[in-house]
C-alpha positions in Angstrom: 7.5 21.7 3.6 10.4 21.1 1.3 12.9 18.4 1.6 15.7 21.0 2.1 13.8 22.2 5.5 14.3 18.5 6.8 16.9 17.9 9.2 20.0 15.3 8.5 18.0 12.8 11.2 14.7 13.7 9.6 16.1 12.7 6.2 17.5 9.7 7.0 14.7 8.3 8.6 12.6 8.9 6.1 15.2 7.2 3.7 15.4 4.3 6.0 11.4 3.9 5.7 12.1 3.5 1.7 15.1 1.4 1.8 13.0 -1.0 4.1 10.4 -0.8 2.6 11.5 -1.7 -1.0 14.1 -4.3 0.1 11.1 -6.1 1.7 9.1 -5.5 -2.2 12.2 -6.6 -4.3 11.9 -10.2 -2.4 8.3 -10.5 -1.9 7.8 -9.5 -5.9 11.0 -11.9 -7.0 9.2 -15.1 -4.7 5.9 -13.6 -6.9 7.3 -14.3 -10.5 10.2 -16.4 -9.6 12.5 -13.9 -11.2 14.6 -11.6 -9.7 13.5 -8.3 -9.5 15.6 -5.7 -8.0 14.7 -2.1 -6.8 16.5 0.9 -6.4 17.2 2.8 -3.4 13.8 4.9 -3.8 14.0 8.7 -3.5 11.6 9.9 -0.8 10.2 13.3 -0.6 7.8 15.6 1.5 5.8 17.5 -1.2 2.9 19.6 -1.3 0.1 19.5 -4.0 1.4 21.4 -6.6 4.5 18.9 -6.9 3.0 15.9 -6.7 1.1 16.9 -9.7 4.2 18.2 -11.3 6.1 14.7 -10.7 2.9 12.6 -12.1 2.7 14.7 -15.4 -0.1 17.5 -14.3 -3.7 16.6 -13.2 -5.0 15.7 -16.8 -2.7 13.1 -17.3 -4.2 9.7 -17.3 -2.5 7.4 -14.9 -3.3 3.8 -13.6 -3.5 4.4 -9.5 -4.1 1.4 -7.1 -5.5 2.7 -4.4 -5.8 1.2 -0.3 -6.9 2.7 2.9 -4.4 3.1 5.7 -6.4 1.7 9.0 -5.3 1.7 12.9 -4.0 5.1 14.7 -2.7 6.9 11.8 -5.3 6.1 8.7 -4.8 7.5 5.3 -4.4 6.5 1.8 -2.2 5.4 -0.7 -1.7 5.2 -3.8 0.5 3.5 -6.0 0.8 5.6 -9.1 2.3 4.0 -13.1 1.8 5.7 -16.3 -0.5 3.4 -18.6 2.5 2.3 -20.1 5.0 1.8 -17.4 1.5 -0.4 -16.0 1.3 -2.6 -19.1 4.9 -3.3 -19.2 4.8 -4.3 -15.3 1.9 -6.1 -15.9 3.4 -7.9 -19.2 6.5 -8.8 -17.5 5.3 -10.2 -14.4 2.5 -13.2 -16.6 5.3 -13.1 -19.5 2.1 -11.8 -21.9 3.3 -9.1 -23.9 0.0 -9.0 -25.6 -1.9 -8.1 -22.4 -3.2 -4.3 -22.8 -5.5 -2.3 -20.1 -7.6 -1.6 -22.8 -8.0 -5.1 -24.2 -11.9 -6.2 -22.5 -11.1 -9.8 -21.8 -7.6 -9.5 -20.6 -8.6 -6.1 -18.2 -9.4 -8.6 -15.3 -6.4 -10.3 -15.2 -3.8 -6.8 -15.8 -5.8 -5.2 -13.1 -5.4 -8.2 -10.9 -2.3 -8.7 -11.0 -1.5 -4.2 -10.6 -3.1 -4.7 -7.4 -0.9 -7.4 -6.3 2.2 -5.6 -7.0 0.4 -2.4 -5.1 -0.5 -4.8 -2.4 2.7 -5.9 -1.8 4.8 -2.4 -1.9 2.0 -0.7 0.2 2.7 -3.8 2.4 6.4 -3.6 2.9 6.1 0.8 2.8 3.6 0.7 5.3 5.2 -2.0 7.8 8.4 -0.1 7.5 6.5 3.4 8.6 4.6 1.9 10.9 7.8 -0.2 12.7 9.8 3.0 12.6 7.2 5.2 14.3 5.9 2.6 16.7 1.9 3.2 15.2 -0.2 0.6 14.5 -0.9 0.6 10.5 -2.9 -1.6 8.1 -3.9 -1.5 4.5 -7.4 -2.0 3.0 -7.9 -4.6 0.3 -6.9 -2.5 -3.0 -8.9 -1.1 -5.6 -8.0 -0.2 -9.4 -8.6 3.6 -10.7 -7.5 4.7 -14.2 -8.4 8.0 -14.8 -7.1 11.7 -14.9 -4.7 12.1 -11.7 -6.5 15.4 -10.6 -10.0 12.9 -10.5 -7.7 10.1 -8.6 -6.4 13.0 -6.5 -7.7 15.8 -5.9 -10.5 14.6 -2.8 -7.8 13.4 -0.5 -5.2 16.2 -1.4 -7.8 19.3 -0.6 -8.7 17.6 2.4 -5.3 17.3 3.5 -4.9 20.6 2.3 -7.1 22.4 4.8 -4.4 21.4 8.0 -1.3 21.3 5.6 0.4 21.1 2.4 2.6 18.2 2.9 2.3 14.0 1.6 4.7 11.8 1.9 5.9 10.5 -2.2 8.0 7.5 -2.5 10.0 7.2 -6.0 10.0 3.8 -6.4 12.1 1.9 -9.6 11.7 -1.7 -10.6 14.0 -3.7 -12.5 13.2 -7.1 -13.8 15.8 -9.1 -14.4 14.3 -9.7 -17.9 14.0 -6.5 -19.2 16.5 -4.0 -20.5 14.3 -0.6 -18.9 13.4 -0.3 -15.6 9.5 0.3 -14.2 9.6 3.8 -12.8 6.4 4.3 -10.0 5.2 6.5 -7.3 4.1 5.6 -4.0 2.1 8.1 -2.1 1.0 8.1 1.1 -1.2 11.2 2.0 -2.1 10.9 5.7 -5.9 11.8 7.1 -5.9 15.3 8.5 -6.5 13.7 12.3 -3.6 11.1 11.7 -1.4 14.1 10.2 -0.1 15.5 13.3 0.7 12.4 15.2 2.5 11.0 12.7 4.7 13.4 11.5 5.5 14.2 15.4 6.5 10.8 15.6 9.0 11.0 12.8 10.4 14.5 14.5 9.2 16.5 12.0 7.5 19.6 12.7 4.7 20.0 9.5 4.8 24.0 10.3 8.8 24.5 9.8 
């Protein structure tokens, strides 16, 4: 389905879920690191396989994904997708280490730590907005760190999804810390399981066959 197939309603619900969703992020991750740290108004898309590759840089890229299970009546995952870079400088900013690197051995503990707090706390606020706009009961899994090639991350829950429909939900999401002069650019993808799919795209009023 492409965005343009969406209806007005259909669009601005799902642009509710991300302004919810990342106005509840901006203050959990400012309380975090006792900074401010602001978020744009994320851009949220339906898109099928071949774009969510094309939007992460194709599936050979390597990309740092933290990764969660959706539980309750519409279970999924999600991922929360940064570039290697745009991960060490989220990482650096938030402990104020700018010599912390993924690659670094005795610092990998802490970087990954603290990626999966961040992830924890957008999949938090994302899924608590989805799941108080459709009225369905949604939880996520404690995270887990993946860096790899994105079609490895990928590719198993995509071609699964793939077999009922080509559609994921992608959430654009942009950080900016109040101490840095670029912003942190992320994706947020939430790819339903193919039982959940139905029900929960009904429940948004969107018909996954338009």
């Amino acid at each position: 389905m492409e965005i343009s197939n969406l209806t007005m309603l259909q669009k601005d619900v799902l642009r509710e879920i991300g302004n919810i969703g990342a106005g509840n992020a901006a203050t959990s991750l400012s309380k975090l690191v006792n900074r401010r740290i602001d978020m744009q108004a994320p851009v949220i898309k339906m898109v099928n396989y071949e774009e969510i590759m094309g939007l992460i840089g194709g599936p050979e890229e390597i990309i740092t994904a933290i990764v969660f299970r959706i539980e309750g009546e519409a279970p999924g995952t999600v991922y929360f997708i940064l570039s290697v870079n745009e991960a060490e400088n989220l990482i650096q900013e938030i402990i104020q280490k700018p010599e912390v690197k993924l690659s670094d051995s005795p610092s990998n503990t802490l970087a990954i730590s603290v990626l999966e707090e961040v992830g924890n706390i957008l999949t938090g606020a994302y899924i608590s907005a989805l799941s108080d706009l459709t009225q369905i009961n949604m939880y996520p899994s404690v995270p887990y760190f993946s860096l790899d090639m994105a079609g490895a991350i990928l590719t198993a829950g995509l071609v699964e999804l793939s077999q009922i429909t080509d559609c994921a939900i992608i959430i654009d999401t942009k950080m900016n810390p109040s101490t840095l002069q670029d912003e942190i650019n992320g994706s947020f993808l939430f790819v339903p399981d193919p039982d959940a799919f139905h029900e929960l795209f009904q429940s948004l009023g969107i018909n996954e066959h338009e």
